[in-house]
N, C-alpha and C positions, 0 to 999 in steps of 0.2 A: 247250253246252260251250264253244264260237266264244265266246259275250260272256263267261262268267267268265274266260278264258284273255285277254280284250283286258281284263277289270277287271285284272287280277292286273300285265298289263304296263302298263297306266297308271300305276298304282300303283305299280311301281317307277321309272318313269320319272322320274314328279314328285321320286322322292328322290335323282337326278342332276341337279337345278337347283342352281345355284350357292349355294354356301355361305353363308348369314345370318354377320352378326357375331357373335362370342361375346358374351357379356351382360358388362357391364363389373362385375366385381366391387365397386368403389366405389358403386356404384350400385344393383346388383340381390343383392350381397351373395357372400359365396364360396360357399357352401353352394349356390347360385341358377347362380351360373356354372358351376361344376363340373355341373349336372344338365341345364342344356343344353348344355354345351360336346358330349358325345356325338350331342345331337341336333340338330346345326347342321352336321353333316358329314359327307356323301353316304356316304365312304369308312365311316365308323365304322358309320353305321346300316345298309349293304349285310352288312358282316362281322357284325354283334350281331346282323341276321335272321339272316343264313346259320348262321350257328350253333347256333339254334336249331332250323332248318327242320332240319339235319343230325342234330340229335341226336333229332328226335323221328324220322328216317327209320332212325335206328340201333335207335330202343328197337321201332319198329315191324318190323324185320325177322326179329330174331330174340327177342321179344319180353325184350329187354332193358331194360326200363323205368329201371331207375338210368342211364340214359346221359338221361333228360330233366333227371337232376339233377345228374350228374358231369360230362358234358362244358360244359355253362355256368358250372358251377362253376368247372371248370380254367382257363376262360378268366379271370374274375371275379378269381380269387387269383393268375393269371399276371400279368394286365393291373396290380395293385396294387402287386406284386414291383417291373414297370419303373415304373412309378411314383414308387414310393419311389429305386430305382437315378436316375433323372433329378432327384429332390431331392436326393439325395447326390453329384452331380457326374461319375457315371460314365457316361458315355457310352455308348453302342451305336451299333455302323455301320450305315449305310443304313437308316434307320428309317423315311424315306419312301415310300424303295422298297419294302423289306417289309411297309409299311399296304397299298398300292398291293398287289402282288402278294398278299396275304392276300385284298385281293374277289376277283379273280380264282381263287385255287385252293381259296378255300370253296364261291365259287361251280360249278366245275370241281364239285370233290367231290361237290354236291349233285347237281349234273347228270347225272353219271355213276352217281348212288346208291350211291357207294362205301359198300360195308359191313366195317366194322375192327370190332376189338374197343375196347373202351371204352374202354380204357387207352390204343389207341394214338389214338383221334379225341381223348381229352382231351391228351396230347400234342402232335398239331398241329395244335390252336386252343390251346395251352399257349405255342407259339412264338411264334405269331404276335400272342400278348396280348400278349407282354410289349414287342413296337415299339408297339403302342399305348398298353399303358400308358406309357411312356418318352415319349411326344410329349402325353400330359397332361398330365405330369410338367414337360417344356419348355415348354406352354404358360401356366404357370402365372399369369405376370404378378406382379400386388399384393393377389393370391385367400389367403386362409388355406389351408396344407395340409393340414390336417382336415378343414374342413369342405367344400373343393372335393374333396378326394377321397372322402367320402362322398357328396357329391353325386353323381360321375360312376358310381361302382360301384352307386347306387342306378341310376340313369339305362339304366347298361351290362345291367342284370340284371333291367329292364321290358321293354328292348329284344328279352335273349335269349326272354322269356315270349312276347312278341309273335311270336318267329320260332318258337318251337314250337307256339302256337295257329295259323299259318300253316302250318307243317308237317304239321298235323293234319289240318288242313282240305281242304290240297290232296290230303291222301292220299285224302279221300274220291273225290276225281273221278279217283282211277289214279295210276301212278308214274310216265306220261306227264306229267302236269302239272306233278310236283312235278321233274321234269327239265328242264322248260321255265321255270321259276321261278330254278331255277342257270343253264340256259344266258343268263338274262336279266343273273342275276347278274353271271357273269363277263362278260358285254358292254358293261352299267353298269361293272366295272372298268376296262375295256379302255378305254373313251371318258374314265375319270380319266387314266390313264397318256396317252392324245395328247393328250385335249382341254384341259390343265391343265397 
């Protein structure tokens, strides 16, 4: 149990190394930079696991399975909303902060194995889509926003599959593990907010 539990934390570790450049749209295309733009940044890829690890700990507890599909979903059409809100010129406050504080209390969540009803986990991973989608939406550059927003929502929604095959998994070895996978989580937040 010692080495899966030291795989699991390497594993996250390597996804708090500094962030790769985005792929230059001129170059590798919009559709191309939007699908890595999510996976070139610690923050993004910490919250799209957690959310997944989350919603498979929700369908597992009370054997509510539509939470494997509704709370990634809510994320998915939240995150699209700010999106499009950041190509329409409307702003949202503290958008950085909120990505930031999003690892951290998905993380928290999962740690804690907070168990809500479906509605209200797709709620808040609903909130906290939408400052991410919004700084997709800012980063958009000289990307088409078609096709880099299908890009990332394609991206965003492998990401959430991967945090629910991890959720799954971990639940095999106890809900010990899948607590230490959050507390890792929110510790990977926590090193974004000083270290950065």
């Amino acid at each position: 149990m010692f080495k899966r539990l030291s795989f699991a934390a390497a594993t996250l570790g390597l996804t708090a190394l500094p962030a790769f450049a985005h792929l230059n749209p001129e170059e590798h295309g919009s559709f191309m930079a939007g699908f890595s733009h999510p996976l070139f940044g610690a923050d993004h890829i910490l919250v799209m696991v957690a959310v997944g690890i989350w919603a498979a700990q929700i369908a597992a507890s009370k054997d509510n399975k539509n939470a494997l599909f509704i709370v990634p979903t809510a994320f998915v059409g939240t995150m699209a909303v700010g999106f499009l809100l950041a190509l329409g010129g409307i702003e949202l406050p503290f958008v950085e902060p909120a990505i930031l504080a999003s690892v951290i209390a998905l993380g928290l969540l999962v740690a804690m194995a907070t168990r809500v009803p479906v509605s209200v986990a797709a709620s808040i991973v609903g909130v906290f889509a939408l400052f991410h989608g919004h700084a997709h939406g800012g980063e958009l550059g000289s990307a088409g926003a078609l096709q880099f927003g299908v890009g990332f929502v394609i991206a965003t929604a492998l990401l959430h599959v991967a945090g629910i095959a991890l959720g799954m998994g971990v639940a095999k070895l106890g809900t010990f593990a899948a607590r230490i996978v959050g507390g890792l989580t929110a510790l990977a937040g926590l090193s974004l907010v000083f270290g950065g």
